[in-house]
C-alpha positions as CSV (number, residue, x, y, z in Angstrom):
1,X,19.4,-0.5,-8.6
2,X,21.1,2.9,-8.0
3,X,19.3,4.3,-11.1
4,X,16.0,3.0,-9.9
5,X,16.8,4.8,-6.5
6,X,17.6,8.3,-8.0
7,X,14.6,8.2,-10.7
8,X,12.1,7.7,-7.5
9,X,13.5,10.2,-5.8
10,X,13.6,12.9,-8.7
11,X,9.5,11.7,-8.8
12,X,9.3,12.6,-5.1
13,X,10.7,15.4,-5.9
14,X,8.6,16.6,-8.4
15,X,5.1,14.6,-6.8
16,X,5.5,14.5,-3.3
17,X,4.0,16.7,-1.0
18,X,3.8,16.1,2.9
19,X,0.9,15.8,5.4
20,X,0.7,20.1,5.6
21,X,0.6,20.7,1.8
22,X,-2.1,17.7,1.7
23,X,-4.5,18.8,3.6
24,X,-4.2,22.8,2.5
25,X,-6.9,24.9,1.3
26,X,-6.1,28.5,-0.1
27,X,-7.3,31.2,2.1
28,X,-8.4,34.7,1.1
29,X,-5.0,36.0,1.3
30,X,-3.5,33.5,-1.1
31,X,-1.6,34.3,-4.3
32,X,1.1,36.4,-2.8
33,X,4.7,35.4,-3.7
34,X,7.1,33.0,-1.6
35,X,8.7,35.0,1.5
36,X,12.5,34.6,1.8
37,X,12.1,35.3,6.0
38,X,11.7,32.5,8.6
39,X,8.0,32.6,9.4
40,X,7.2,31.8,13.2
41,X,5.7,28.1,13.6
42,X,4.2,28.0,17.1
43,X,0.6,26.4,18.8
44,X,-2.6,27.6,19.8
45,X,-4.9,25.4,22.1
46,X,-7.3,23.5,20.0
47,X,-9.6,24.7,22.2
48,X,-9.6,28.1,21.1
49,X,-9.9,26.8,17.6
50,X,-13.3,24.7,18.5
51,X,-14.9,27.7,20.2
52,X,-14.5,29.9,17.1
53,X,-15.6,27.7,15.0
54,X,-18.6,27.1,17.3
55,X,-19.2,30.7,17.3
56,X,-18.6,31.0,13.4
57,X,-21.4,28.4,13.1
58,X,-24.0,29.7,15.2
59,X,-23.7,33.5,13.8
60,X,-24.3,31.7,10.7
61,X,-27.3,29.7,11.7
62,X,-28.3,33.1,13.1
63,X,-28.0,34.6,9.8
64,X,-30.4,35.0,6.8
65,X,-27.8,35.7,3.7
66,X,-24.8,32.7,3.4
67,X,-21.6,33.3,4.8
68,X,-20.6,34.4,1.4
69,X,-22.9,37.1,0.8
70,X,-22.0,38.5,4.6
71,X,-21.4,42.4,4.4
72,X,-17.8,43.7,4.4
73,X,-18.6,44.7,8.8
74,X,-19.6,41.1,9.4
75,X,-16.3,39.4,7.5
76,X,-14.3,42.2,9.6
77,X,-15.8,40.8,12.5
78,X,-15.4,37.0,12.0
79,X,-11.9,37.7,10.9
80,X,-10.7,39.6,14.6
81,X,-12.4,36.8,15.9
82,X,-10.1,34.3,14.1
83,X,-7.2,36.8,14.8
84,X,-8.0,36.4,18.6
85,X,-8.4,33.0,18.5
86,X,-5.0,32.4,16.7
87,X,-3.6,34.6,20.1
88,X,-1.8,36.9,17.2
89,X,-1.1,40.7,18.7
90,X,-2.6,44.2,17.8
91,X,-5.4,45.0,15.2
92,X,-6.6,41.8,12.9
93,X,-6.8,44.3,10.2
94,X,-2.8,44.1,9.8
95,X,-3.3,40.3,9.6
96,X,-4.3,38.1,5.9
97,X,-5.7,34.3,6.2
98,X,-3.4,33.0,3.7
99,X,-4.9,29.4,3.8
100,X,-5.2,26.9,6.2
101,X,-4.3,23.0,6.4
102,X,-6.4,20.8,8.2
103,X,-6.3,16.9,8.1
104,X,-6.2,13.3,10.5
105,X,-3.5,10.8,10.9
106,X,-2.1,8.4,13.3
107,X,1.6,8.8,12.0
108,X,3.6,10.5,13.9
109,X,4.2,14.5,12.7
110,X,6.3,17.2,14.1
111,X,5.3,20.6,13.5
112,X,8.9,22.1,14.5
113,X,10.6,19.3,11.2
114,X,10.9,22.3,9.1
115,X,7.7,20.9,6.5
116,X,5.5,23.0,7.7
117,X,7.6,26.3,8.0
118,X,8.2,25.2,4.2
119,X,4.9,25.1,3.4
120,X,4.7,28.5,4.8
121,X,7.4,30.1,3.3
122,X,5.8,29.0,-0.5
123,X,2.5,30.2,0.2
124,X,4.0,33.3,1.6
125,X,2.8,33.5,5.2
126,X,5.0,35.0,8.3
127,X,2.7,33.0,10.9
128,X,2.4,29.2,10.7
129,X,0.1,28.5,14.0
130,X,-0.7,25.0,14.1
131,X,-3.1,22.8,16.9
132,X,-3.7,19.2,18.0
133,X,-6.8,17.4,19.3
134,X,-6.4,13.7,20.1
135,X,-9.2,11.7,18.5
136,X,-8.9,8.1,20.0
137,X,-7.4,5.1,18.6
138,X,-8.5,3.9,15.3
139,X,-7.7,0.8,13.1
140,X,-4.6,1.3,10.9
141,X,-3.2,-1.1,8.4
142,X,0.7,-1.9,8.4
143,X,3.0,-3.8,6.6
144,X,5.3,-6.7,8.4
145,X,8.0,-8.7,6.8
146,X,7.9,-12.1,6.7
147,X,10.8,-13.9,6.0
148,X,10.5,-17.3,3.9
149,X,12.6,-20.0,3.7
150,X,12.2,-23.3,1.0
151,X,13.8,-25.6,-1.6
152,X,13.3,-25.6,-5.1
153,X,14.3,-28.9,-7.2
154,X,15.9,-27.3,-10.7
155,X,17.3,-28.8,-13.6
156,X,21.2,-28.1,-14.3
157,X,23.4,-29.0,-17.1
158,X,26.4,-29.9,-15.7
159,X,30.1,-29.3,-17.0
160,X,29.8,-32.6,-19.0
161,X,26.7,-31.3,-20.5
162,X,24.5,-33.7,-18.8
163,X,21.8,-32.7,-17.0
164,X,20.9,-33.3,-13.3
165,X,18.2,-32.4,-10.6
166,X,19.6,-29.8,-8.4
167,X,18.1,-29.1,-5.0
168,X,18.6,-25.1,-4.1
169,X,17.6,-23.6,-1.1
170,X,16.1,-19.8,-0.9
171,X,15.3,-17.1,1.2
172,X,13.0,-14.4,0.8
173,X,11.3,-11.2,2.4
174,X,7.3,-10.7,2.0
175,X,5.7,-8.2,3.1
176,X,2.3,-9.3,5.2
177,X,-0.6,-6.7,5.9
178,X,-1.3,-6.7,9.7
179,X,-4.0,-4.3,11.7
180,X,-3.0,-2.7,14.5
181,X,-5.1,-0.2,16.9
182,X,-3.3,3.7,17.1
183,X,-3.4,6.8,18.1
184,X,-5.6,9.4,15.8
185,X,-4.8,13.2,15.9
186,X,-6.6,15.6,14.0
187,X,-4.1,18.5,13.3
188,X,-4.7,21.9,11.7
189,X,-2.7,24.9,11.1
190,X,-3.6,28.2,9.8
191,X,-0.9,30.3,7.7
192,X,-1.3,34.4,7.9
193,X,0.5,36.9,6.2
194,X,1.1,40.1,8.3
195,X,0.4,43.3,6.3
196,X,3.3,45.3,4.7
């Protein structure tokens, strides 16, 4: 059993990856090496996250070229206006969008467990600036055990090397599927990379 224990956790290891990591998408700023410092893990309202995006989408209905074929002014401009939004100081042209993590859960998560500062560290951001927004409960599937209890009639040879009908009781654990009603958050965190 031990050796079972330590070969799923050398697979964890090597596979696992946590809710952040999941749900991250290289930014334009990605590619840089691992920083060695403690970045800064702190939150923005969500609210200032859904009005830039609001405004990011209507300058681009606005627009007649695709977001990728903006000029270099416009991308300057929709990137202090991401800067401001995040509530970082000074110019947004000493800050690099490193990537950004973005998913929905109802487990629990806590930005301030040291996963996410991790996660920044690797991808070699300074600023790890997370936000919440609470979607409403949703159906979620869990796992209950169940314990069982029974007889089972088995035959036994005996010491005289007869055989006899043995009744021996048991006990066992399964584990039921139940759905339950939780809590959904949609979290999303953006990692930038002060210049050097």
């Amino acid at each position: 059993m031990r050796k079972l224990i330590i070969a799923v956790a050398a697979l964890c290891v090597a596979g696992c990856t946590g809710v952040w990591e999941r749900g991250y998408r290289p930014g334009p700023g990605a590619g840089k090496i691992e920083r060695k410092v403690d970045p800064v893990v702190r939150e923005v309202p969500w609210e200032r996250l859904e009005t830039f995006d609001q405004r990011l989408y209507e300058r681009s209905a606005k627009s007649d070229v695709g977001m990728d074929d903006w000029d270099s002014a416009t991308r300057a401009e929709v990137h202090a206006d991401l800067i401001r939004a995040l509530q970082l100081p000074g110019d947004a042209a000493g800050y690099t969008i490193v990537g950004e993590s973005l998913f929905t859960t109802t487990q629990r998560v806590d930005p301030n467990d040291g996963e996410l500062a991790a996660l920044a560290r690797k991808v070699g951001a300074d600023y790890a600036i997370w936000s919440r927004a609470y979607l409403g409960k949703t159906d979620r599937v869990v796992y209950r055990p169940t314990s069982t209890f029974g007889t089972v009639n088995r035959i036994r040879a005996g010491r005289d090397g007869r055989y006899r009908s043995v009744i021996e009781s048991y006990t066992g654990t399964s584990w039921t599927p139940v759905v339950v009603r939780a809590d959904e958050h949609a979290w999303r965190a953006f990692f930038v990379r002060r210049a050097d």
